[in-house]
C-alpha positions in Angstrom: 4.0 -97.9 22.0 1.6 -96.4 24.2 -1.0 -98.4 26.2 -4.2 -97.7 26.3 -5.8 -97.8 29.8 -9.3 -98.9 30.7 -11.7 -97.2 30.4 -10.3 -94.2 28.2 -11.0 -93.3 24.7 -9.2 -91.5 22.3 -10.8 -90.0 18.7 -10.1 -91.9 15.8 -8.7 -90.7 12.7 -12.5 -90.4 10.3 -13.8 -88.7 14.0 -10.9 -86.0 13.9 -11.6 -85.5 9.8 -14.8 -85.2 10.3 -14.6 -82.6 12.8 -12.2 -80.5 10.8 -14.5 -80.7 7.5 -17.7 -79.4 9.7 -15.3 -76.7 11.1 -14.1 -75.5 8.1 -17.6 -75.6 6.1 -18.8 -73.3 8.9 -16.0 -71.0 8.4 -16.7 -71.0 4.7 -20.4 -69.9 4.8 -19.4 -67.4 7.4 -17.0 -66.2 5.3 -19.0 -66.0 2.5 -21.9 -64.7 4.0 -19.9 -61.7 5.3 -18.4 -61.2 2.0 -21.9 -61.2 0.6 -23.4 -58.5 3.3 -20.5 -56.2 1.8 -21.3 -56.8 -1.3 -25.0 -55.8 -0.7 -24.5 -52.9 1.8 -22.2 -51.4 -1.0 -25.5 -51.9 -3.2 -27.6 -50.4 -0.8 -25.5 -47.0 -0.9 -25.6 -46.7 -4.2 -29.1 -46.9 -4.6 -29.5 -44.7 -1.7 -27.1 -42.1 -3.4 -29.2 -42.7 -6.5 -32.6 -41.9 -4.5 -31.2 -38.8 -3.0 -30.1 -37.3 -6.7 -33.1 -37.8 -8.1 -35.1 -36.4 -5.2 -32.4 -33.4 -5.8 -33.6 -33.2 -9.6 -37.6 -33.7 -8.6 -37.1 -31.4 -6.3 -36.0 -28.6 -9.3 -38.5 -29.5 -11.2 -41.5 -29.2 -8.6 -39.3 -25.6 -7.7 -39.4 -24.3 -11.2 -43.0 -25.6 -11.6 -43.7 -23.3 -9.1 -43.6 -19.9 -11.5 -43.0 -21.2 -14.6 -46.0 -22.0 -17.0 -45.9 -26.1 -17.5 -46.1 -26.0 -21.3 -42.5 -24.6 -21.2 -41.4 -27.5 -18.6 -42.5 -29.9 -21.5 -38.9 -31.7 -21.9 -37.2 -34.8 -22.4 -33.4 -34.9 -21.3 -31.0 -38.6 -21.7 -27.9 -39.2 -20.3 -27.3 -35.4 -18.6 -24.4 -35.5 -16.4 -25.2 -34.1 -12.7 -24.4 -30.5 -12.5 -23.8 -27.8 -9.5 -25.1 -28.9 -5.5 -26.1 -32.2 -6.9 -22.7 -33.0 -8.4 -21.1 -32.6 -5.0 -23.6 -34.9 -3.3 -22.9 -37.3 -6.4 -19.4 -37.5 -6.1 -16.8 -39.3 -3.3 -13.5 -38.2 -2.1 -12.4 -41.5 -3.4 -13.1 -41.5 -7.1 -13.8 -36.9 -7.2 -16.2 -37.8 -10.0 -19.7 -38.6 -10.5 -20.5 -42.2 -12.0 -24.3 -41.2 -11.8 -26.4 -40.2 -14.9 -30.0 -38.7 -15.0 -33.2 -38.8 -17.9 -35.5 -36.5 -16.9 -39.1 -36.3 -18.9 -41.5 -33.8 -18.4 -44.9 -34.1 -20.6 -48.6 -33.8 -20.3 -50.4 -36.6 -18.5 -53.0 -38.3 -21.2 -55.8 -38.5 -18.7 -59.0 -36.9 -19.6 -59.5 -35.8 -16.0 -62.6 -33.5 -16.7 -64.5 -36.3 -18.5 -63.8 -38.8 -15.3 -64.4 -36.1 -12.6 -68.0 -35.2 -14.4 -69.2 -38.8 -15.9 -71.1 -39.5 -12.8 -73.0 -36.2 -13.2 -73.6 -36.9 -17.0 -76.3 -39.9 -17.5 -76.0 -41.7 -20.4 -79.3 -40.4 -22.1 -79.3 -37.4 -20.4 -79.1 -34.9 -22.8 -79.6 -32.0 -20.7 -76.9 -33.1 -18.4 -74.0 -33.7 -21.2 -74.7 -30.2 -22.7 -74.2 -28.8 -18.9 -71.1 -31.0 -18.4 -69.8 -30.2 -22.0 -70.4 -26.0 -20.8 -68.0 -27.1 -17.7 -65.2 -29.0 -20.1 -65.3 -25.6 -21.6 -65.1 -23.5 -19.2 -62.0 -25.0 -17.6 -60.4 -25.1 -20.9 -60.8 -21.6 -22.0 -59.3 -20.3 -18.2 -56.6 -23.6 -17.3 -55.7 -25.0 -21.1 -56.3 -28.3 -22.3 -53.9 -29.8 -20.2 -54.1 -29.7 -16.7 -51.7 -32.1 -15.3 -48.2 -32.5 -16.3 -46.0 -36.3 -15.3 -42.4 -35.3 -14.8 -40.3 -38.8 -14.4 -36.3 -38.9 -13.2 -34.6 -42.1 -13.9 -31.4 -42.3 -12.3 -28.5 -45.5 -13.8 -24.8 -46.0 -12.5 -22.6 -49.1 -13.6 -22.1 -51.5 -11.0 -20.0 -53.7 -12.5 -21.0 -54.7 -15.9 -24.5 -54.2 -14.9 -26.5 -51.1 -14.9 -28.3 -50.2 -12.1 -31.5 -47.4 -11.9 -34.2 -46.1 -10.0 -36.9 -44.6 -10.9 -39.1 -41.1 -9.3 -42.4 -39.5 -10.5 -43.9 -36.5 -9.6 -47.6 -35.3 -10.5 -47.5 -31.4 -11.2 -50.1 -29.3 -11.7 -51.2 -26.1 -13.2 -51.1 -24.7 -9.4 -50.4 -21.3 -10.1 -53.3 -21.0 -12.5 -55.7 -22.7 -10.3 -54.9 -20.2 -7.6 -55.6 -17.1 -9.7 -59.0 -18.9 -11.4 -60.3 -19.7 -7.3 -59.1 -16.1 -6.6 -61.1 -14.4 -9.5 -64.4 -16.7 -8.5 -63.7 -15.6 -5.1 -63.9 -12.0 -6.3 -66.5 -12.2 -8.2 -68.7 -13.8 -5.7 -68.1 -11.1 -2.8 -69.1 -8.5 -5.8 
């Protein structure tokens, strides 16, 4: 046996166990909170991905909105695959094909902009005034159609796992191209 001199110390058994347990706890969450940051920066890519595809699609629809009358954009599409530039920035050298699906809706918005724009010029028991406003209402409807402003939403889902993941994009169109032409013929008309 070994004799202990004065004055030194050694650790005891429950000291150096103790010790070991708080080292390896440490490594655990370490460990686990590495595994964890993977876990979310791979989830993080993928909803980046997902944001980028459907700024691709918005940004096809605001193009085509651009010369094509909105009453023929009026369209509801589920589950379309991603086609053409967008199916190469949707799918890895890993996998070569595209895990990402798209719903695309494109209808008129339901908001009776003329009748918020003009209520504040229309008193309530003003007669005078509501006929005038009404004249306006009409006016814009004859030259722009009854629907001025069109909501196109892009919903973009991939499976993670045995979830499903989306995100979601809206976009406000308008009847640009008409509203153009009807300030270009007032401004016509005035200088005449």
């Amino acid at each position: 046996m070994t004799e202990e001199k004065k004055g030194e110390k050694s650790f005891s058994l429950v000291e150096i166990l103790l010790a070991m347990s708080l080292l390896a706890l440490i490594v655990l969450i370490f460990s686990n909170t590495s595994s964890r940051s993977s876990v979310l920066t791979k989830r993080a890519r993928a909803t980046s991905k997902a944001m980028w595809l459907a700024k691709g699609v918005m940004s096809e629809v605001e193009y085509y909105s651009s010369f094509l009358p909105l009453a023929e954009m009026k369209t509801k599409i589920k589950d379309q695959r991603f086609k053409g530039k967008l199916e190469n920035l949707c799918s890895t050298k890993q996998m070569g094909t595209c895990d990402y699906k798209y719903k695309l809706t494109i209808q008129p918005w339901k908001l009776d902009l003329m009748s918020a724009l003009l209520k504040k010029f229309a008193g309530e028991d003003d007669s005078k005034n509501n006929a005038m406003v009404d004249m306006i209402k009409k006016e814009i409807k004859s030259k722009l159609g009854s629907e001025l402003l069109y909501y196109a939403h892009v919903e973009v889902s991939w499976k993670e796992g045995i979830k499903n993941r989306s995100v979601d994009l809206s976009y406000l169109l308008t009847k640009q191209k008409e509203l153009d032409n009807l300030i270009a013929s007032l401004s016509t008309k005035k200088k005449s």
